[in-house]
N, C-alpha and C positions, 0 to 999 in steps of 0.2 A: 160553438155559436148555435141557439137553439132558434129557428127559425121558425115562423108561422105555418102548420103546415102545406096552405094553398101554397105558398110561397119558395116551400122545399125544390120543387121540378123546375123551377123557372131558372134559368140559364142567367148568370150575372149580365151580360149584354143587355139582352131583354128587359132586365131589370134597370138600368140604367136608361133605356130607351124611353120605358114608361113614363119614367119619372121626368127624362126633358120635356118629353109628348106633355105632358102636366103642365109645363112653366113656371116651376114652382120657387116662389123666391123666401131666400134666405130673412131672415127678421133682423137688423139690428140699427146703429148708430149709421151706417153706409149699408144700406140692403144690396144682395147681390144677388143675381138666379144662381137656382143649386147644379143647373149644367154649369155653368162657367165653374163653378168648385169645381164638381168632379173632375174636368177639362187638364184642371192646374192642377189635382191629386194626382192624375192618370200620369198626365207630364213628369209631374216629382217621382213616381214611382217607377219610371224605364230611365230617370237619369240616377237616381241615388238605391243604392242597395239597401238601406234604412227599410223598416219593418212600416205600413201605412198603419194610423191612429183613427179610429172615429169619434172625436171629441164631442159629445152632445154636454150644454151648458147654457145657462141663463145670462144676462147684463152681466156686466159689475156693477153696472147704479141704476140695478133694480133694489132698490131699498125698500119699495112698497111691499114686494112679497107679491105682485099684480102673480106672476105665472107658479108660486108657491099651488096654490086653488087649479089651474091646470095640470101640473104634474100629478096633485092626489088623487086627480076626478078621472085621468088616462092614463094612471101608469104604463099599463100592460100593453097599452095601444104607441107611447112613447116610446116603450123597450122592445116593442115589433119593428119601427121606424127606424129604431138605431141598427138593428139586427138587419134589415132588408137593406138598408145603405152601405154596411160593411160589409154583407155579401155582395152587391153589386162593383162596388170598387176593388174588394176582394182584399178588404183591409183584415191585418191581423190581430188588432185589440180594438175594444170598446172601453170609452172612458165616459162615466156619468159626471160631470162636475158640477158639486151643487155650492153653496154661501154655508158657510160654516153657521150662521143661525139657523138652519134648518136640520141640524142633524136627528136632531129629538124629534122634530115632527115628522121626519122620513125612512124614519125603522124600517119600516116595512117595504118601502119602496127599496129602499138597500137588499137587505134577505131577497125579495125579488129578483132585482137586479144580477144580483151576485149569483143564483141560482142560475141565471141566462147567461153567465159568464162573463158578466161585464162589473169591472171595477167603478168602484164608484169613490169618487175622491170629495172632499171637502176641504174649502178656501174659494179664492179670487182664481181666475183662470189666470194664469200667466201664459201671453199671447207669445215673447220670446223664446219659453218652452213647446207654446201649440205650434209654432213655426213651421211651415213643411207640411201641418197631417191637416186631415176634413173636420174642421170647428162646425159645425150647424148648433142651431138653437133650438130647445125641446118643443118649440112651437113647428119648427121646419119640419121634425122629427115625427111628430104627431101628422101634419100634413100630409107628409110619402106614407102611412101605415093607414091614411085612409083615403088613398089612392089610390093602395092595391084591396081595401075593402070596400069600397065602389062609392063611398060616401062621403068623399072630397067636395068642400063647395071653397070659389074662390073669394076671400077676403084676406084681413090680418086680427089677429087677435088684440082687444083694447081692453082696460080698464078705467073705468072712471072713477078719480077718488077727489073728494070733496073734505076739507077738513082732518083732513088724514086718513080717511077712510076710502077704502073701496068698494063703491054703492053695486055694479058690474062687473062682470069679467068677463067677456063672450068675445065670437068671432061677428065681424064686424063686416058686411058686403061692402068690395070696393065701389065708389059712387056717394057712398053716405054720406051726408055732409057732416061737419063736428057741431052745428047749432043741432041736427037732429039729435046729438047723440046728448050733446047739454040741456037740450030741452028749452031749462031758464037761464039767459044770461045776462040778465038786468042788474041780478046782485053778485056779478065776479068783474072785478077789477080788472085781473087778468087768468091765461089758461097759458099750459104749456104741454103741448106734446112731445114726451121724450123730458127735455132741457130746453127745446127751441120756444121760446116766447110769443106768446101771440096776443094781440087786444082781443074783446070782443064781435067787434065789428069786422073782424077774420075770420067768426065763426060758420060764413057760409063757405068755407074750401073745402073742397071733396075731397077722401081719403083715394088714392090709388097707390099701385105699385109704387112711383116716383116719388111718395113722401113719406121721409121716413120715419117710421115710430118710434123707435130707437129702444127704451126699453117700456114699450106696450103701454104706457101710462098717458091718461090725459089727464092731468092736476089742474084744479079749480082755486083761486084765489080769491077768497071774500071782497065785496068793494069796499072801498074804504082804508084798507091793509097799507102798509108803508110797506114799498116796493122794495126799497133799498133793505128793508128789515129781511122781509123774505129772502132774499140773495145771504143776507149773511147768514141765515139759518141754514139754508143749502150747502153754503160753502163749509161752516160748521161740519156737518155732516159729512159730508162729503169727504173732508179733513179727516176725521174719525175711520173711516171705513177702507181711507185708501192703504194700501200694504208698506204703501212706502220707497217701493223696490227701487219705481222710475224718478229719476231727479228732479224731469220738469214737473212732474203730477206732484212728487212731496214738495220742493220746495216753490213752485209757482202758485199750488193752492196754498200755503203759508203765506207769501205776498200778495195775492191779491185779499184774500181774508183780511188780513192785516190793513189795507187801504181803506175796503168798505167799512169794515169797524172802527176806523177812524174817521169816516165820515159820520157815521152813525153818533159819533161821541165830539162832533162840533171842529173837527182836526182835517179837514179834507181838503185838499187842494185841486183846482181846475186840471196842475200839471198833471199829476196821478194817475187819471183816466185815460192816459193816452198809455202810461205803461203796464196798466193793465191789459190794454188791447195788444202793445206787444209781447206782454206775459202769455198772452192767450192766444197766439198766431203760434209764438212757438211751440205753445201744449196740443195744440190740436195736430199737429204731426211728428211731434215728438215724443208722445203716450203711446203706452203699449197695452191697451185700454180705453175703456168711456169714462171711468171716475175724473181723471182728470182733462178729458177733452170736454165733457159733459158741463164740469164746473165752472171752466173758462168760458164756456159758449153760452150756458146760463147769463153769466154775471154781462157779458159783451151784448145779451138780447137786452135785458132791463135797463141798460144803459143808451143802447138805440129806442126802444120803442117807448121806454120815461126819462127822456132826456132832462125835461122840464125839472123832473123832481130831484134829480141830481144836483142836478146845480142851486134849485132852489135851499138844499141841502149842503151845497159847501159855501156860496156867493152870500145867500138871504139868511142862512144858520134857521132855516124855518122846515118842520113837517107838515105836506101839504096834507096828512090825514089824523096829523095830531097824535101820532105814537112815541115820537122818539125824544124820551127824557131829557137829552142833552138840552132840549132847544124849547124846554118847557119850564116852567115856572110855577111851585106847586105852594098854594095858602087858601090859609081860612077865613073861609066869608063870615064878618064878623056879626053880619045880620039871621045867620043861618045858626053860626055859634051855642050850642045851649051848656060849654063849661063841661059836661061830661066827662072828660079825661081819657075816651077807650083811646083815643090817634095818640095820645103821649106814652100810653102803658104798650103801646106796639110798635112804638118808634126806636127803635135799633139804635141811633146816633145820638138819642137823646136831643133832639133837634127842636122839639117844641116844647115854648114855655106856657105855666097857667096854670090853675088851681080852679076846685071845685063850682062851679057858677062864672065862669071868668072866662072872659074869650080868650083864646090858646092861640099865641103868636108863633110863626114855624123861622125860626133862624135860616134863611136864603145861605149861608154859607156851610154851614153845618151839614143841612137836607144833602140828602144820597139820593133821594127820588126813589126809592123802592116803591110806594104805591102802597107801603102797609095803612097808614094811616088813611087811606080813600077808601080804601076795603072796609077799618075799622068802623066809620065814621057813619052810622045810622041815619043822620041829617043830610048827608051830601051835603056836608056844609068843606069839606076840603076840596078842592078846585084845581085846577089848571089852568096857565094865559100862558101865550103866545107874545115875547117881548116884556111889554113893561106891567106892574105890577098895580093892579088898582088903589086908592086910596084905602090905608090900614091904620089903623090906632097903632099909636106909637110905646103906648105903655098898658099895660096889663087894665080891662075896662070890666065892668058886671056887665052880663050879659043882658041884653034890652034895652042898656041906656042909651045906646044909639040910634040915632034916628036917621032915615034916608030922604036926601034931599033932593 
C-alpha cells in the first residue's frame, strides 16, 4: 500500500479521526456519513476473521459517464483517498470498480492504480459480494485525499446534461438551489435528480446533505417531450445495462417496460399502474443495486407528478405533446399535394398510392407510421391529426383541381 507521504507517520486512529472531524458523507442512491461506515467496517472486523475490502466504485446507473470526467481529471488524488481509507481502517485490499465501457478510456488510470497496489476490476459492482467490506464512491474518495491536503470545500459533486449531453461537471456548495444550477427552465418539461422526478416549479430546493443525488446527474427534459415516451426510453436502457443477477431488477424491469410500452402503443389499462407500483415497492428493497431500484422509482415519479397524461394515454388513447404514433393519424394534405412521389419511394409498407402530378392517398391500414414519408416530403404536405381524419379525396385527383371551401 503506497501512501502519500505527508500521510506515511500519521497513525490509522488519527487518521480516521480526521475524516469523522470532516463529516464527510458517502454519495449515492441512500447517502450515508463515511463515520457510520467505518463504525460498521470496525464492527465486522473484531467479529468476523475475513480480510477487510476497500471497494472504491461509481453507480450502476451512472450511464451518463457524469464521474467518468472526475476520475481522469483526479486520478492520483482518488488513489490517495482510497489508500489513506484503507490505512486508517487497516483494510487489507483495495479494489477500484469501474463499468466495463470505460476500460479503453482508463489505461492509464489502471497501470496507476495497479502500481499502488490496488486492483482494479471491471463490470457492475455486485453489492452481495461487497457485503461486509467499506464500498465508498470515487467521489467520497476524492473528498478524504483532500482533506488531508487542506483543500476540502463542502458540497456534492453534479452534473448537468441536457439532451444527452453533459454541459458541467463540478462540485456544487450545499445551499444552491437547482433553478441556479439550470439557469433556464421555461423550456424543460421536466428535470430529475438521480431517477427522482421533479416539475419545474421545484426548481427552487436547495441541495443539502439530506437530498440525495443518487448518481450525480441532474437530466433536463425538453417541453413538450411525451413523458410516458421518456420512462420507456429509461427503462429500455436501464433493461440493457442491468447484469441480470437479481430477479426483482431482471424480471420487474421486464414488466413494468412491458406495461409502459403498451401504453405507449394504445393497450394500457388503468388496472396496470397500480401493479407497477407494486412491482416497484418490491424492487426498491429487493435490488442489490440502483439499476433496478432507480428504474422502478423513475417510472413510479412520472406517474405521480403526470398523472393527467397517463390516463389521458390509456382512458382518451390521446398524446398530450403529440409524440406517440399509436394515437396519431398520418395523411396528405391534398391542397399541399404537388404529386412528387419522394413519400411513396421511402415508404417501406408500400402504403401510399399515386402517380406523377396526382395527389398521393396513404392507405390508414397499411401505414406503420414510421415518419419516412414526413421526412421525405419537401412541402410538409404529409401531416398528423389527433382522432378523426379531415375531409380527403376518395380517389386518385390532379393536383390543384381542388379548391378550398
Amino acid at each position: 500500500m503506497k501512501l502519500p507521504k505527508d500521510i506515511q507517520n500519521i497513525p490509522p486512529k488519527e487518521i480516521i479521526k480526521t475524516i469523522e472531524a470532516a463529516n464527510l458523507c458517502d454519495f449515492g442512491v441512500y447517502p450515508k456519513r463515511l463515520k457510520d461506515k467505518i463504525l460498521a467496517a470496525e464492527k465486522r472486523k473484531k467479529r468476523c476473521s475475513s480480510p477487510l475490502t476497500v471497494i472504491t466504485a461509481v453507480h450502476n446507473n451512472d450511464f451518463t459517464d457524469a464521474y467518468l470526467r472526475l476520475l481522469l481529471q483526479n486520478t492520483q488524488e482518488i488513489l490517495d483517498g482510497m489508500a489513506i481509507l484503507a490505512w486508517g481502517i487497516q483494510a487489507e485490499a483495495m479494489i477500484l470498480q469501474l463499468p466495463q465501457r470505460w476500460r479503453q478510456t482508463t489505461a492509464e488510470v489502471k497501470a496507476w492504480a495497479e502500481s499502488r497496489g490496488i486492483c482494479v476490476q471491471y463490470g457492475m459492482t455486485d453489492m452481495r459480494q461487497c457485503r461486509g467490506q467499506m464500498v465508498v464512491h470515487i467521489a467520497a474518495a476524492l473528498d478524504i485525499a483532500q482533506v488531508f491536503a487542506g483543500n476540502y470545500k463542502v458540497g456534492t459533486y453534479l452534473s448537468l446534461c441536457r439532451d444527452g449531453i453533459c454541459e458541467i461537471s463540478e462540485k456544487v456548495p450545499y445551499g444552491t438551489t437547482v433553478r441556479q444550477i439550470l439557469k433556464d427552465t421555461e423550456n424543460i418539461e421536466f428535470f430529475s435528480i438521480g431517477q427522482r422526478i421533479y416539475k419545474p416549479e421545484e426548481a427552487d430546493m436547495e441541495l443539502t446533505e439530506e437530498v440525495p443525488v443518487e448518481n450525480g446527474v441532474i437530466t433536463c427534459w425538453s417541453k413538450n417531450c411525451c413523458v410516458i415516451q421518456e420512462a420507456e426510453k429509461v427503462l429500455l436502457k436501464l433493461r440493457t445495462e442491468s447484469c441480470g443477477k437479481c430477479t426483482f431488477c431482471r424480471e420487474g424491469l421486464i414488466q413494468i417496460h412491458s406495461i409502459v410500452k403498451g401504453i405507449l402503443q394504445g393497450k394500457g389499462e388503468l388496472e396496470k399502474l397500480d401493479i407497477i407500483r407494486e412491482i416497484a415497492q418490491a424492487m426498491s428493497f429487493s435490488n442489490q443495486c440502483s439499476v433496478g431500484q432507480c428504474g422502478a422509482e423513475f417510472v413510479v415519479g412520472t406517474m405521480e407528478k403526470f398523472a393527467d397524461d397517463y390516463e389521458s394515454h390509456i382512458v382518451k388513447k390521446k398524446c398530450r405533446a403529440q409524440k406517440c404514433s399509436a394515437f396519431l393519424q398520418i395523411y396528405i394534405d391534398p391542397y399541399k399535394c404537388t404529386g412528387c412521389m419522394e413519400c411513396m419511394d421511402v415508404c417501406e409498407a408500400d402504403a401510399i398510392e399515386g402517380k406523377a402530378g396526382y395527389i398521393h392517398m396513404i392507405d390508414e391500414f397499411e401505414c406503420t407510421k414510421c415518419g419516412n414519408c414526413m421526412e421525405a416530403c419537401e412541402e410538409q404536405a404529409v401531416k398528423t391529426v389527433e382522432g378523426r381524419l379531415p375531409k380527403l379525396p376518395a380517389r386518385l385527383t390532379k393536383c390543384g383541381r381542388l379548391k378550398r371551401h
